[in-house]
BAZAVO-677273 format. One record per residue (C-alpha): y negated, x, z negated; residue number from 1. Coordinates in nm, 3 decimals. Layout:
{{Y, X, Z}, NUM} ...
% end
This chain:
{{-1.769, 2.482, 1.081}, 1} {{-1.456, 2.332, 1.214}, 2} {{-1.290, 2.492, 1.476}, 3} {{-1.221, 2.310, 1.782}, 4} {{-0.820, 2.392, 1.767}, 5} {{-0.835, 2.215, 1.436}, 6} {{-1.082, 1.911, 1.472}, 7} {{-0.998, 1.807, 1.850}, 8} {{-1.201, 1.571, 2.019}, 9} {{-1.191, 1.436, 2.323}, 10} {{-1.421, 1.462, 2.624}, 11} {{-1.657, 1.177, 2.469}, 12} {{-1.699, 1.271, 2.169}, 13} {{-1.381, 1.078, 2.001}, 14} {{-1.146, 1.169, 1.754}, 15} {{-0.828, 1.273, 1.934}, 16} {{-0.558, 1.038, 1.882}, 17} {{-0.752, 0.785, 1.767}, 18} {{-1.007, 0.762, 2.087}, 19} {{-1.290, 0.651, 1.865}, 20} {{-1.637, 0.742, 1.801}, 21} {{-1.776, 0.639, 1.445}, 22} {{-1.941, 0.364, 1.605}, 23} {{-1.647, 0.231, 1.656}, 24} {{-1.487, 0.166, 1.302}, 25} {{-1.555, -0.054, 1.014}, 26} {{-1.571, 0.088, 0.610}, 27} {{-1.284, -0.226, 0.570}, 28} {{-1.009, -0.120, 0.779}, 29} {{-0.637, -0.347, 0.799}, 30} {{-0.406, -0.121, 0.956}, 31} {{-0.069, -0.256, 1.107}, 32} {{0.211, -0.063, 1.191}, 33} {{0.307, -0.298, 1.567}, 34} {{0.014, -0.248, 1.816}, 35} {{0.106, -0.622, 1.905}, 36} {{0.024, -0.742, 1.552}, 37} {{-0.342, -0.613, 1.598}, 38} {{-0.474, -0.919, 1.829}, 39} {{-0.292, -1.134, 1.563}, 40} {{-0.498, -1.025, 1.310}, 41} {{-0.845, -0.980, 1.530}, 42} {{-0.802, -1.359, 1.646}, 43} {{-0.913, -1.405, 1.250}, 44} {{-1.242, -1.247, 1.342}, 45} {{-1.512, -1.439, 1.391}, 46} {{-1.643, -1.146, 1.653}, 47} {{-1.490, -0.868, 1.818}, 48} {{-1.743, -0.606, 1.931}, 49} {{-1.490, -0.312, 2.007}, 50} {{-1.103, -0.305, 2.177}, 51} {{-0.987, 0.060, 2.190}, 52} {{-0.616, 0.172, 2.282}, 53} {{-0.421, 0.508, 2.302}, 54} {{-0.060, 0.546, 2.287}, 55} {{0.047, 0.334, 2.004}, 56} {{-0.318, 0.350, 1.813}, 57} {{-0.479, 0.022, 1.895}, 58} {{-0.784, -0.097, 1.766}, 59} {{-0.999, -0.421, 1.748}, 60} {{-1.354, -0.371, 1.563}, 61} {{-1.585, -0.684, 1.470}, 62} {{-1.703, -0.885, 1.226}, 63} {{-1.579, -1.202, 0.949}, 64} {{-1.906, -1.356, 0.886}, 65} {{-2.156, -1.078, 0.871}, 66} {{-1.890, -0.845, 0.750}, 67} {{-1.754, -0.558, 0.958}, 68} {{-1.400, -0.491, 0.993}, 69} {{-1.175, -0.333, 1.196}, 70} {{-0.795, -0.363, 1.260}, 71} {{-0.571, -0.065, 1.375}, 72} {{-0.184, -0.058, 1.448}, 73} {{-0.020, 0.301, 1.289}, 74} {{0.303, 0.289, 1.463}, 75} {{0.619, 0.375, 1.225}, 76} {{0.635, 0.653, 0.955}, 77} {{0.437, 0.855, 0.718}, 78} {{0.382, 1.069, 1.071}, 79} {{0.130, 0.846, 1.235}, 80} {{0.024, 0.750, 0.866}, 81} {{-0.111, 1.126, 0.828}, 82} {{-0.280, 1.149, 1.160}, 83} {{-0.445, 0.780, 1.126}, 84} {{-0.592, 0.837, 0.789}, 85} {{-0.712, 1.204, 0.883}, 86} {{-0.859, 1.072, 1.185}, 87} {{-0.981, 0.789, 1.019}, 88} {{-1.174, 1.010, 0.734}, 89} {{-1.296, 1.235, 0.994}, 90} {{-1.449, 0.935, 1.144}, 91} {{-1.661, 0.862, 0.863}, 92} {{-1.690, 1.177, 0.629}, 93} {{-1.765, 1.475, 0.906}, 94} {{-1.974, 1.535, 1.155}, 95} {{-1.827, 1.529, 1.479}, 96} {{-2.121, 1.723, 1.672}, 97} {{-2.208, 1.956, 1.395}, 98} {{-1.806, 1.989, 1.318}, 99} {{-1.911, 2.014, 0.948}, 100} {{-1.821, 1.779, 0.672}, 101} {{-2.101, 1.524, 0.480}, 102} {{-2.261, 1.633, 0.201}, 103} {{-2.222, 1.217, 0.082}, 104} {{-1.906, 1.107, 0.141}, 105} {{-1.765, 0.747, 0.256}, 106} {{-1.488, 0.556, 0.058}, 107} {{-1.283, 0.349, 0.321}, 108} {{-1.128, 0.009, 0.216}, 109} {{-0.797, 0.034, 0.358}, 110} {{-0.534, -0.263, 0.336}, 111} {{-0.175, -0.277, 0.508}, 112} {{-0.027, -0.591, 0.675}, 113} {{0.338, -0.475, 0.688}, 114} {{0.715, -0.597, 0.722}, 115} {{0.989, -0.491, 0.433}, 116} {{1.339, -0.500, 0.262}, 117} {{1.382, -0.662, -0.079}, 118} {{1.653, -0.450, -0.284}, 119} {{1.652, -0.690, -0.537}, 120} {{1.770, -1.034, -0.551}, 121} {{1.503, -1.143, -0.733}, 122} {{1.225, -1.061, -0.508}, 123} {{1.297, -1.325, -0.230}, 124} {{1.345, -1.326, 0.111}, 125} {{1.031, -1.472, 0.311}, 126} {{0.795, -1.375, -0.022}, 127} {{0.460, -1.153, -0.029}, 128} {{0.542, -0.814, -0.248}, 129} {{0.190, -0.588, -0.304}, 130} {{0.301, -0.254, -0.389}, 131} {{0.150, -0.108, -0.705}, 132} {{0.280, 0.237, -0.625}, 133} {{0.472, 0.386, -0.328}, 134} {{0.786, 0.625, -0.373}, 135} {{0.802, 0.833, -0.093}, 136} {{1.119, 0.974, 0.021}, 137} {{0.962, 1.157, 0.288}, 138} {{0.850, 1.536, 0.284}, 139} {{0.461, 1.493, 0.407}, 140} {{0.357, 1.585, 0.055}, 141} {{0.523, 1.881, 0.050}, 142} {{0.250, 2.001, 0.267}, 143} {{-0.044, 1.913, 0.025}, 144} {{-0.166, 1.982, -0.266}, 145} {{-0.044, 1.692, -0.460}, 146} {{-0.037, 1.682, -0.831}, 147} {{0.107, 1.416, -1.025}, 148} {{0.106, 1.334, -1.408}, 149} {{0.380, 1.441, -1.603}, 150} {{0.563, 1.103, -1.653}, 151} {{0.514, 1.061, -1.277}, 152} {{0.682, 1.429, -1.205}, 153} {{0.975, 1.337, -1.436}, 154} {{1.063, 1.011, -1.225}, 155} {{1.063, 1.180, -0.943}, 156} {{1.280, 1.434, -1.036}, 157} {{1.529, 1.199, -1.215}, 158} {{1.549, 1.001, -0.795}, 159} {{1.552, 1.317, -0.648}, 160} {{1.893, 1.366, -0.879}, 161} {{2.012, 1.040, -0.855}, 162} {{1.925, 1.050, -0.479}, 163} {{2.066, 1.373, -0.439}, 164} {{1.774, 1.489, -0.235}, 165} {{1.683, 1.856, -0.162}, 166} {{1.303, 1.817, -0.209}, 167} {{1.179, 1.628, -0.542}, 168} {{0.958, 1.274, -0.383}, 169} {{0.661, 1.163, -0.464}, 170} {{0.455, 0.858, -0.638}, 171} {{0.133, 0.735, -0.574}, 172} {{-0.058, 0.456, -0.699}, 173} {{-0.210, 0.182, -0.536}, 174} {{-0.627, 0.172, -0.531}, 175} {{-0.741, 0.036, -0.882}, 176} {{-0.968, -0.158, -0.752}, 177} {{-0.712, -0.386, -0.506}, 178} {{-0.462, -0.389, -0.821}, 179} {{-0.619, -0.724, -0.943}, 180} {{-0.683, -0.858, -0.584}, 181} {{-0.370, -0.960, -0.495}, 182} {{-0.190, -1.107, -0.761}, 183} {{-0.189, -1.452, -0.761}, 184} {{0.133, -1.516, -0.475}, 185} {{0.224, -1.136, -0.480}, 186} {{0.514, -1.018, -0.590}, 187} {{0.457, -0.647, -0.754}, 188} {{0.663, -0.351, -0.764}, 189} {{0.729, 0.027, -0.627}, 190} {{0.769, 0.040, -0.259}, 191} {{1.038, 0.300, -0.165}, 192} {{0.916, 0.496, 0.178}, 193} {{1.168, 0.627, 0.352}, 194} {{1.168, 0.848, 0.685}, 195} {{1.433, 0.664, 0.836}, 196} {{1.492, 0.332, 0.919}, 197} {{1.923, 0.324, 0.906}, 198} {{2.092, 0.609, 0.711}, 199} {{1.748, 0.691, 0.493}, 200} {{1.727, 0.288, 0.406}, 201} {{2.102, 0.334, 0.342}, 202} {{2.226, 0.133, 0.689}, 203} {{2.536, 0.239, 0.832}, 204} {{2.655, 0.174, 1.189}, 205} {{2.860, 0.440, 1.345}, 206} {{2.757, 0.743, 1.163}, 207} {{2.899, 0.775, 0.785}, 208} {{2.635, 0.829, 0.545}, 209} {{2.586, 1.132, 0.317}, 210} {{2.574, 0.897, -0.006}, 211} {{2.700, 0.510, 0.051}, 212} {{2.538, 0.390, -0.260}, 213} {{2.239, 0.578, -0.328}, 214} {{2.010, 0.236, -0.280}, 215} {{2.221, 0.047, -0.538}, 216} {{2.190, 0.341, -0.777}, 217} {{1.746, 0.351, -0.715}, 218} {{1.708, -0.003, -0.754}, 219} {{1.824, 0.005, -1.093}, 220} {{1.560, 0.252, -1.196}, 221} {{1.201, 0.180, -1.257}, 222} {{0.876, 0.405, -1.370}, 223} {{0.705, 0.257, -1.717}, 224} {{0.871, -0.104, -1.695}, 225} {{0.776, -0.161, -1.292}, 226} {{1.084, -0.130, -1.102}, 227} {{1.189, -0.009, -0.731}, 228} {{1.111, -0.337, -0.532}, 229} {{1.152, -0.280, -0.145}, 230} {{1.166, 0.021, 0.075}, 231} {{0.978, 0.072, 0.446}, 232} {{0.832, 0.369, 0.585}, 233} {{0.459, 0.385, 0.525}, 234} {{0.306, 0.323, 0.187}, 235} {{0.397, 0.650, -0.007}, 236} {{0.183, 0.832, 0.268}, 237} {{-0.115, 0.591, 0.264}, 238} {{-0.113, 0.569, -0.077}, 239} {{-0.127, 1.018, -0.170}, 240} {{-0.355, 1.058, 0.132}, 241} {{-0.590, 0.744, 0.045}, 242} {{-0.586, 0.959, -0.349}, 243} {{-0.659, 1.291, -0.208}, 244} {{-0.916, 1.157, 0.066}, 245} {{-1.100, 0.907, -0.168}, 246} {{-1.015, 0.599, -0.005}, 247} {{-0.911, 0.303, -0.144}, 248} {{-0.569, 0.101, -0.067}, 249} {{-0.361, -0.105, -0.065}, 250} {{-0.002, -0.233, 0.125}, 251} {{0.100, -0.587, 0.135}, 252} {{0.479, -0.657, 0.274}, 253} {{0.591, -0.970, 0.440}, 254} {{0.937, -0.924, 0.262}, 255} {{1.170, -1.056, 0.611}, 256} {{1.512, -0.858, 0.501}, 257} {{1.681, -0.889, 0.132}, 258} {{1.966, -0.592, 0.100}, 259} {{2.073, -0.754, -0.237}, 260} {{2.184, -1.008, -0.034}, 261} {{2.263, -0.911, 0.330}, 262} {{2.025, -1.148, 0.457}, 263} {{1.751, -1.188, 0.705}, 264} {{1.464, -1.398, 0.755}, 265} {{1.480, -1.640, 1.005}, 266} {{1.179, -1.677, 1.121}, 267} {{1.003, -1.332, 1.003}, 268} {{0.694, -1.357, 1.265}, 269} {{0.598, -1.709, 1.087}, 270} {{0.599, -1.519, 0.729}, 271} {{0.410, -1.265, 0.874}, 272} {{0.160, -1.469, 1.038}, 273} {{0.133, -1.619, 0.647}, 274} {{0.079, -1.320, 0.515}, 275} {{-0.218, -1.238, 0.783}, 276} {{-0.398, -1.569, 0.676}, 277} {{-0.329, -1.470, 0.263}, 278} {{-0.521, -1.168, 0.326}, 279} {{-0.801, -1.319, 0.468}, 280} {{-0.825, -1.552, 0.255}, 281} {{-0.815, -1.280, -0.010}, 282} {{-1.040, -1.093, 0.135}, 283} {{-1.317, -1.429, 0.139}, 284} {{-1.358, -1.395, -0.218}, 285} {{-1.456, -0.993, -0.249}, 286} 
% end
């Protein structure tokens, strides 16, 4: 049994930071890191049975058609990414009044809507990018056990080198079954995750940085032929939890920045908005 220090719930019955009862969530989840962006991906729905908010956690639950779904905003970082997915899994894979996990456990569908930085010229400003594997830069998986293939260990040491990090990062793949979902108009590549949004994406305003160049030396390294893309702040840690937890993922990034070229979308909430109607549309045909 899970004790109540470790599983909290709140005084209904809901998961803690989430505020939801099982109820309350769909098995094909879009999660969002702007609680704004959640009503502009429920007004997609053709039903919405639930509207749930705490702090920045803020969820919309209905239906496309006779399908459920839900949509749920993360916040920013691999943070919030750990206590959304573990809040999330608790949800559907242990039993809140018997605190004890399912014998049969549930495999989420899990898809991010997200904004992103090209590092490469060739991956265009204002384009979609899936990520077939996320890099993470971050130290959450230094908390887990998280094994990776040899090849995959290797890479990582040879960025944590070139990066001249004190912890080696981590790689994780995408879902397998979302790889051939969105190809046709996706961009593909490895999605750097860093914890940072200015020094740790290699911006510099008033405080010097620790290595001025470490971005240019990364995005001229790639694992078996499928090079460093884009960098952000989530996918690494949705895409090791969604492995260890058995859920399936993956991240889809409105690419509104390109650091190859210094340049910025002008109109990033219309690409965005694009990107929300691609996924639908995606998600028709499954």
């Amino acid at each position: 049994m899970l004790a109540p220090s470790e599983l909290i719930l709140n005084e209904d019955g809901s998961v803690y930071h989430l505020h939801l009862l099982p109820s309350q969530i769909a098995h094909t989840v879009i999660v969002v890191g702007d609680p704004e962006r959640v009503p502009e991906v429920s007004k997609y729905f053709d039903a919405v049975d639930f509207k749930i908010q705490k702090r920045e956690f803020v969820t919309h639950t209905g239906r496309v058609g006779r399908k459920p779904i839900s949509v749920i905003s993360s916040g920013i970082g691999t943070d919030n990414v750990e206590i959304l997915l573990t809040e999330l899994d608790a949800l559907v894979n242990i039993d809140l009044w018997q605190r004890v996990i399912k014998p049969q456990l549930t495999s989420l569908k899990i898809i991010r809507i997200g904004t992103s930085g090209s590092l490469r010229a060739d991956v265009p400003l204002n384009s979609f990018l899936a990520s077939r594997y996320g890099l993470g830069l971050d130290t959450l998986m230094q908390f887990y056990q998280w094994n990776q293939t040899a090849s995959e260990l290797d890479f990582c040491r040879q960025v944590q080198d070139k990066a001249g990090l004190g912890f080696c990062p981590y790689l994780a793949a995408s879902g397998k079954s979302w790889a051939t979902t969105f190809l046709e108009g996706f961009e593909q590549g490895i999605t750097l995750t860093c914890p940072g949004f200015y020094a740790p994406q290699g911006r510099q305003l008033r405080l010097p940085l620790l290595q001025d160049n470490y971005l240019d030396v990364l995005k001229k390294m790639d694992f078996e032929g499928m090079p460093l893309t884009n960098l952000e702040m989530e996918t690494a840690g949705y895409y090791a939890l969604c492995s260890l937890l058995g859920h399936e993922m993956i991240s889809l990034n409105a690419i509104i920045a390109n650091r190859a070229e210094g340049s910025f979308s002008s109109k990033p909430s219309t690409v965005v908005q694009r990107l929300i109607e691609k996924t639908f549309e995606s998600l028709e045909s499954l």
